[in-house]
N, C-alpha and C positions, 0 to 999 in steps of 0.2 A: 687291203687291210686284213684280209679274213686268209687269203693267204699267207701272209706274216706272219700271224697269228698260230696257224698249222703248222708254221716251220719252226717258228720259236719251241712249241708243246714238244714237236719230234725231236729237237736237238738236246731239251733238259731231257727227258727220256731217254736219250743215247747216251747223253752224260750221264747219265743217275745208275746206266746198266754198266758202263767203259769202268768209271771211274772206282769201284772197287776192284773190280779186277786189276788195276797198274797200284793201286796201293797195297802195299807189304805188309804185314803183322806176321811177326815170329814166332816160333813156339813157346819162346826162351820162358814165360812164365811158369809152365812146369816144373822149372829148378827147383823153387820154393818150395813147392810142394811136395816135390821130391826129399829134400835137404832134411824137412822138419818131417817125413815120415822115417827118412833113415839113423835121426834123432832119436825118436821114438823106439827103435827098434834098438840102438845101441843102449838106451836105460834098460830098456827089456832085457837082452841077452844078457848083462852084469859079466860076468865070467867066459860062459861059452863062446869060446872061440869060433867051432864050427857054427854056428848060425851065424854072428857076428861077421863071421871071411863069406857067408854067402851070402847073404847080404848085403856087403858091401861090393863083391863081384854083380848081383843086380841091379844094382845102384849105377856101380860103373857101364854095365851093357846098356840102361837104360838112355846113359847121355850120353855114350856113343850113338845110339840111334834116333837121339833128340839133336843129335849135331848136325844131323843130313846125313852127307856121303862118307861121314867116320872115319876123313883122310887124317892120316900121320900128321901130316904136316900144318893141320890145324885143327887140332882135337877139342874139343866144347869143356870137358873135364880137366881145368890142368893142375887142380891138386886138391887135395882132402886131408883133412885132420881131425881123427874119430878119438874124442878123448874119452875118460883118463886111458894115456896109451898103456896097451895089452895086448899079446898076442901076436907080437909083429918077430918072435921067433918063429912060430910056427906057419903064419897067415901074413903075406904084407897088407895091410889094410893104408895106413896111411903112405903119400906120396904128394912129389911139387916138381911138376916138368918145370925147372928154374929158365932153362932156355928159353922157352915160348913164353915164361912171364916176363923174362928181361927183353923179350924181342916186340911185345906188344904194349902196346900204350897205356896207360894209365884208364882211361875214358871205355876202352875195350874189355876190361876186366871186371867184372863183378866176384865182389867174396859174399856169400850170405854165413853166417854164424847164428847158430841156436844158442839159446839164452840156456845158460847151463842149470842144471837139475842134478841136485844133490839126494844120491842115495847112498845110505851105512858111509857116509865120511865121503865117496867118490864124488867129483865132479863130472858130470854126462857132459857133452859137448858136442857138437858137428859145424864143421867151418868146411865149406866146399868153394875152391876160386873158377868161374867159369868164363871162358873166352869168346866172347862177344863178336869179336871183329869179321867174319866170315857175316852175321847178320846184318851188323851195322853197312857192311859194302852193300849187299840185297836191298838195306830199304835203301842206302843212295841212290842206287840205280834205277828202282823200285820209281822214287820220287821224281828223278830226270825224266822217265817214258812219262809222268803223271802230266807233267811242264811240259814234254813236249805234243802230248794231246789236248793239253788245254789252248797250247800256242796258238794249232793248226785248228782247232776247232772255233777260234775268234776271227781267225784271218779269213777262215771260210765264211763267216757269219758274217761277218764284215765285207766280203766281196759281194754275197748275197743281199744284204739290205741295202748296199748301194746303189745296185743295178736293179731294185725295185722302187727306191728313189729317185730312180730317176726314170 
């Protein structure tokens, strides 16, 4: 009994240390905060193009390096709309990789939109669409190693109290 006992305390304690480790959590909540600070900065600039085009270039570097490994072929960023539009002679500011929206699914896509703020008659705005599907594969995956250390750690627990039962 008192061995049982020590096995059972060491196996929650293995589980209690394993089991964050195979569960996933994303970055991806940074967006928002991102979205509604580059907001903020588009009522700021009004006019000014240049702060506006740099700003919106560290916006963009920042979720390339919020997306992982910043491959082409599935970018975190797939389009922005900095309103009221300005400045897209001189700076492109807004953009929508249509491909990769029309290539991803519905459920993999998040748009966030800031609630617009009116200055001297202009409407402020930021709508950014982000591509989820690269994280959502992670925690899948994430989740199967979670299932299959649970699987293997009852089968064990179970061969173990068996052969103490008897």
């Amino acid at each position: 009994s008192d061995i049982i006992t020590r096995r059972v305390i060491v196996v929650v304690l293995l589980m209690l240390c394993i089991v964050p480790l195979l569960t996933y959590s994303s970055p991806i909540d940074d967006e928002l905060d991102a979205t509604i600070f580059l907001s903020d900065i588009n009522v700021e600039a009004g006019l000014d193009c240049d702060y506006l085009g740099r700003s919106v270039d560290n916006f963009r570097s920042f979720m390339d390096q919020l997306g992982g490994d910043g491959s082409l072929d599935q970018p975190f960023l797939v389009a922005l709309d900095v309103s009221p539009p300005r400045c897209e002679d001189s700076i492109p500011i807004n953009f929508a990789n249509e491909e990769i929206i029309a290539a991803t699914r519905d459920e993999a896509l998040r748009t966030i939109s800031t609630d617009p703020v009116t200055v001297d008659g202009l409407a402020y705005s930021v709508a950014a669409t982000f591509n989820l599907d690269p994280y959502m594969k992670q925690q899948s995956i994430a989740s199967i190693y979670l299932m299959l250390f649970v699987i293997f750690m009852l089968i064990v627990l179970s061969t173990q109290f068996t052969g103490d039962a008897q």
